[in-house]
C-alpha positions in Angstrom: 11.5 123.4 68.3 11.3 119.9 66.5 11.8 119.6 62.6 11.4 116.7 60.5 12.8 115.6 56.9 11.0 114.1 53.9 13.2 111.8 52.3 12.1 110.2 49.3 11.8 106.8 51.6 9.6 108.2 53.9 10.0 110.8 57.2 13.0 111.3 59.2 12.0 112.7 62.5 13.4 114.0 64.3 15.6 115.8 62.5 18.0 118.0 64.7 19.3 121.7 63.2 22.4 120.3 64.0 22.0 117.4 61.4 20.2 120.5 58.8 23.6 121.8 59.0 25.5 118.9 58.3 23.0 117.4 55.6 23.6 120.6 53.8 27.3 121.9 54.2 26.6 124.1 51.0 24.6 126.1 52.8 25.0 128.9 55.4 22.1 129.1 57.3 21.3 132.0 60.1 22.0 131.4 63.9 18.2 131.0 64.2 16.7 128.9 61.6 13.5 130.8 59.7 10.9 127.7 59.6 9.5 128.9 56.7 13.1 129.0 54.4 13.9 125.5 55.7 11.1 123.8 53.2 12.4 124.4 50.0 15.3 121.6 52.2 12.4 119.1 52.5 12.8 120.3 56.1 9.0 120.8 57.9 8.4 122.7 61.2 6.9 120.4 63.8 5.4 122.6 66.5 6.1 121.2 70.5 2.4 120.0 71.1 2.0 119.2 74.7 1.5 115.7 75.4 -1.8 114.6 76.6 -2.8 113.9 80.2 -1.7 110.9 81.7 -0.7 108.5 84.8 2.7 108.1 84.1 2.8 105.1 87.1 -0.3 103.2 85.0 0.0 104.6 81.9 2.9 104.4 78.6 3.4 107.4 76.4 4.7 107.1 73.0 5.4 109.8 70.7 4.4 108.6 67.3 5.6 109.7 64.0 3.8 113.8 63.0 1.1 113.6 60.6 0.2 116.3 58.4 -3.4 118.2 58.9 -4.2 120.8 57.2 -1.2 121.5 55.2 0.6 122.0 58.9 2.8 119.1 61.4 1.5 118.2 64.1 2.7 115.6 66.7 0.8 112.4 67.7 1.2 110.7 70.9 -0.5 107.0 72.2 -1.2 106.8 75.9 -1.6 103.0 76.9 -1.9 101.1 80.1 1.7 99.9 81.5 2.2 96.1 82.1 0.8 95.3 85.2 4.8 94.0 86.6 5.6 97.8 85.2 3.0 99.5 87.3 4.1 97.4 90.6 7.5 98.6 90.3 6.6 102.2 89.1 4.9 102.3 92.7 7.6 100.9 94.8 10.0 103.6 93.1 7.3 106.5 93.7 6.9 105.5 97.2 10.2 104.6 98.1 10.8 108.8 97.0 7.4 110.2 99.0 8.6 111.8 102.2 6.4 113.9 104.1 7.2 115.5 107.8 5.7 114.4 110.7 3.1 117.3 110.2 2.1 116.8 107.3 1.3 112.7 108.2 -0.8 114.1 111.1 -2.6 116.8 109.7 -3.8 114.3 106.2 -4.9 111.7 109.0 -6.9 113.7 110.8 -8.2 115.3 107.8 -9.4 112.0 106.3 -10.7 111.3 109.8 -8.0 108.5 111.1 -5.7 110.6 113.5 -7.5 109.1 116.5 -7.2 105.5 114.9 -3.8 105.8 114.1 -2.6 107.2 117.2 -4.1 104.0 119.0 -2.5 101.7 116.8 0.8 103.0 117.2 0.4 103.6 121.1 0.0 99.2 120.8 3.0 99.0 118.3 6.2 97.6 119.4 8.4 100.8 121.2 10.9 101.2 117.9 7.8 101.8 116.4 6.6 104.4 118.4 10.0 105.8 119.2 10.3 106.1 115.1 6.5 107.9 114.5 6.6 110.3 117.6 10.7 111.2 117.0 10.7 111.0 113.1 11.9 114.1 111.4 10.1 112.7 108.4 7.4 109.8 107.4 8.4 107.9 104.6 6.1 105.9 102.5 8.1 102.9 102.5 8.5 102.5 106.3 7.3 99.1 107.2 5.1 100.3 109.7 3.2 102.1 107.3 2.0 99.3 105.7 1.3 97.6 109.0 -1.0 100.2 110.5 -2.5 100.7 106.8 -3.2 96.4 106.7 -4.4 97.2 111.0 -6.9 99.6 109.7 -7.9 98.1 106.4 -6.5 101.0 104.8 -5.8 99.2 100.6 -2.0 100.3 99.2 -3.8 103.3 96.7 -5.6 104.7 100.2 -2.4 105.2 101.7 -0.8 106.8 98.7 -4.1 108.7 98.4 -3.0 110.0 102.3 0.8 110.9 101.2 -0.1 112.7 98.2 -2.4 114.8 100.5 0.1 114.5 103.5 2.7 116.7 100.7 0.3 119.6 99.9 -0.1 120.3 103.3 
């Protein structure tokens, strides 16, 4: 539960119970503040609106200051699009964290219809590389080969994260 403060210089938000307390020594308030006693403080209830729908690799969210509506708080947030040098090393983070097992790999290739393909480009790979794919106990994003068979096949970066996000509900 979020509160904020009018202040005769504008809002203070947030604005902690534990800071109500201390603004206001004087008073003893219950274990469980009552939103509706806290306004006579200059204290407003600001209800925890969900933030909207977003990418959070592409995509900033900022929660602005509450506006009032309506005689009620609500929050406000901004979704914009992330620097393009943020969005490149949003991805190398997500992918260097998306595992999936050997399973899962096979059964979102041949799903998307590039088992067969796939299975021929590794069976010409260099042997680590087929000793890694056919021994793995699991298939990470960010294994060089990935990106090798992915280039092989024509396969861009977002199709091959496209294939580990399915690869993980499987």
């Amino acid at each position: 539960m979020a509160y904020l403060r009018l202040t005769p210089t504008g809002v203070e938000y947030p604005y902690p119970p534990a800071k109500i307390r201390r603004d206001c020594p004087q008073i003893s308030f219950p274990k469980t503040l009552v939103p509706e006693r806290l306004v006579d403080f200059g204290v407003h209830w600001v209800p925890d609106d969900p933030p909207p729908a977003h990418d959070p690799v592409t995509q900033d969210l900022e929660e602005l200051p509450p506006t009032l509506r309506d005689g009620a708080w609500s929050r406000q947030w901004q979704v914009t699009d992330a620097a393009p040098t943020v969005v490149t090393e949003r991805l190398a983070q997500w992918r260097a964290t998306m595992r999936v097992s050997p399973r899962q790999a096979r059964l979102a290739l041949r799903q998307a219809g590039l088992l067969g393909t796939v299975t021929a480009w590794i069976a010409q790979a260099d042997e680590a590389t087929r000793i890694e794919w056919e021994f793995a106990i699991e298939i990470r994003r960010d294994w060089p080969p990935i990106a090798q068979c992915g280039a092989a096949l024509g396969l861009a970066e977002a199709q091959l994260d496209g294939l580990f996000a399915l690869a993980a509900t499987l």
